[in-house]
C-alpha positions as CSV (number, residue, x, y, z in Angstrom):
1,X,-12.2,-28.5,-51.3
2,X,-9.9,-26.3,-49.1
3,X,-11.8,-24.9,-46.1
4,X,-12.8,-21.4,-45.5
5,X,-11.2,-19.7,-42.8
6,X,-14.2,-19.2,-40.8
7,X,-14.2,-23.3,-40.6
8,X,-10.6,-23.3,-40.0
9,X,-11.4,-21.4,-37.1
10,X,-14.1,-23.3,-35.8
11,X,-12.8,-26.2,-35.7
12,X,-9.6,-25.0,-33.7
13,X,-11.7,-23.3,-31.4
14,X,-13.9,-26.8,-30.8
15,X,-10.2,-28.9,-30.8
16,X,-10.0,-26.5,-27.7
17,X,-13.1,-26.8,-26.3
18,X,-13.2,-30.8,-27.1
19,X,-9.3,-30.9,-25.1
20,X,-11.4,-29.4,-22.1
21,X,-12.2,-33.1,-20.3
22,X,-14.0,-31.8,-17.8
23,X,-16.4,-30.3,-20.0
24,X,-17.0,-26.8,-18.0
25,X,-18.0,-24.2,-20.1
26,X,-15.4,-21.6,-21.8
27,X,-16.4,-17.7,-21.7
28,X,-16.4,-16.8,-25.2
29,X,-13.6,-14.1,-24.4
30,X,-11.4,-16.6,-22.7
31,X,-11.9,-19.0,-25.6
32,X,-11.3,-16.1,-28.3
33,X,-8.3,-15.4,-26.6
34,X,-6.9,-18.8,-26.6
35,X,-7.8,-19.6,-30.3
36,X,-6.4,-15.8,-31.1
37,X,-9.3,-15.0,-32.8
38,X,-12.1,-11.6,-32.2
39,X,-14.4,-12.3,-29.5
40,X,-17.2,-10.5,-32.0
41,X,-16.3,-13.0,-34.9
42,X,-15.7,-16.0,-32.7
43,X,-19.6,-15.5,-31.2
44,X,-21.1,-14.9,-34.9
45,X,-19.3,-18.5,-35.9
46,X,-20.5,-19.9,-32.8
47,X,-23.8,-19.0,-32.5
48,X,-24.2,-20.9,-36.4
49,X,-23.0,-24.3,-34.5
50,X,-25.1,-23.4,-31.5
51,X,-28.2,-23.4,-34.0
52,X,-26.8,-26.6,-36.0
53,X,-26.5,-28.7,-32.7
54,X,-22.9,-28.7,-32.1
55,X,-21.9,-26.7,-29.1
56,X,-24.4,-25.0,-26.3
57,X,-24.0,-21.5,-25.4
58,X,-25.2,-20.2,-21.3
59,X,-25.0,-16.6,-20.5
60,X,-24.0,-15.3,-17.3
61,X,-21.1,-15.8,-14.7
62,X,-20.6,-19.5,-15.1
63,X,-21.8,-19.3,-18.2
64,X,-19.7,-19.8,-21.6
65,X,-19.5,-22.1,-24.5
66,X,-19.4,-26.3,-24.4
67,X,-20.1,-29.2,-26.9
68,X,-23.3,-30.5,-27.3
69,X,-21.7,-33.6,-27.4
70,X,-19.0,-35.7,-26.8
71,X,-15.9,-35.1,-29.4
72,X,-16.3,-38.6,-30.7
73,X,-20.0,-37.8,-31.4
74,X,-19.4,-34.7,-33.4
75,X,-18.4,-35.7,-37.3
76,X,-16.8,-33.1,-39.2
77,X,-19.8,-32.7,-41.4
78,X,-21.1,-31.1,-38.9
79,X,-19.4,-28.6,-38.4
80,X,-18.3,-27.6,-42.0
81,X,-21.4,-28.1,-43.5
82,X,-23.8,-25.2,-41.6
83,X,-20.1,-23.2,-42.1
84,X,-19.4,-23.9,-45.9
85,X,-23.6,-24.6,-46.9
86,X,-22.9,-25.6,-50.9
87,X,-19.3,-25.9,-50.7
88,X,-19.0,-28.4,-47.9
89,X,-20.5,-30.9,-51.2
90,X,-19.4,-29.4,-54.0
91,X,-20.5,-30.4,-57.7
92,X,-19.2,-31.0,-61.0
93,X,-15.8,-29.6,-61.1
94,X,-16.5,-28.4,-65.1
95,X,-19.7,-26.9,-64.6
96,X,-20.6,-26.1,-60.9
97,X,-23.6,-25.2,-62.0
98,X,-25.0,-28.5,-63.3
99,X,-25.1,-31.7,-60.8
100,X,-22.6,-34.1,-61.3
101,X,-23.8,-37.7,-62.6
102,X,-22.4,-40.9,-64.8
103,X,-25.3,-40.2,-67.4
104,X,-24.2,-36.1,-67.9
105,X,-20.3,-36.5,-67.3
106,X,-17.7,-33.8,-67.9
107,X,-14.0,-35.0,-69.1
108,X,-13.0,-34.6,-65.3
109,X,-15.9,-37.0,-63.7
110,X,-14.0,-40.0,-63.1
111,X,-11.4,-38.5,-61.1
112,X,-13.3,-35.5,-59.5
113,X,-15.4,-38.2,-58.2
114,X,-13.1,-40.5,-56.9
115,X,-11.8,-37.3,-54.7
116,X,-15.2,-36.4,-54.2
117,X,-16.3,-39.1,-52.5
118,X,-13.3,-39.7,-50.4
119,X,-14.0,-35.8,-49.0
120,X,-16.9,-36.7,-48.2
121,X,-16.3,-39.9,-46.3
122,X,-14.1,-37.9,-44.6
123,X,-16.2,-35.3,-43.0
124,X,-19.0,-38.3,-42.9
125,X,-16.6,-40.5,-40.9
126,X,-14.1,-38.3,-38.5
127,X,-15.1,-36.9,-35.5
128,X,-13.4,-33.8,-33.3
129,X,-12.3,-36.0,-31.5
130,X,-10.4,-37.7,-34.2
131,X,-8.5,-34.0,-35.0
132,X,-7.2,-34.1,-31.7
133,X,-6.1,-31.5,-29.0
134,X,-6.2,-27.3,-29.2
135,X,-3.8,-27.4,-31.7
């Protein structure tokens, strides 16, 4: 349940964005720079949390990326889940394939479900606010 890099990045480059207090918006080059990311890739990740709700893009002069939100109104889920798609909730851990349930349960259910679960309360329950600063 590792994250891709492509959510790694995102979610340094919002810890940056969500450090900015006074909420003014970050030219894409400026935040790709900052993050040490391509400005090309950066956009293409940014543009899938612009379409999920998560951060607002404006072109032009004073234009650049911000939150939609406020960091503390941002879960994690998110953010990962328009990243990962399937693997931000992943299945049975024997047979990806097949869903996961206590009626059809591989030798692994109790336990894979116990981690599960507390992955998903995770992304369910922190916010970017809660990952703190730019790191």
């Amino acid at each position: 349940m590792m994250f891709t890099a492509t959510t790694t990045h995102a979610l340094r480059a919002l810890a940056f964005l969500a450090a900015q207090n006074d909420g003014a918006a970050v030219q894409g080059k400026d935040l790709a720079r900052k993050v040490k990311l391509p400005a090309h890739y950066l956009s293409k990740v940014l543009a899938v949390l612009a379409r999920a709700g998560v951060v607002t893009a404006t072109r032009g002069a004073r234009g650049g990326y911000r939150l939609a939100r406020r960091p503390e109104k941002i879960r994690l889920a998110e953010i990962v889940v328009p990243l990962e798609g399937k693997r931000a909730r992943p299945g049975c851990l024997l047979r990806p394939d097949k869903p996961c349930s206590d009626s059809v349960a591989c030798s692994a259910h109790t336990a894979w479900g116990t981690l599960k679960s507390a992955y998903a309360t995770f992304l369910d329950r922190t916010t970017l606010a809660d990952i703190g600063g730019a790191g």
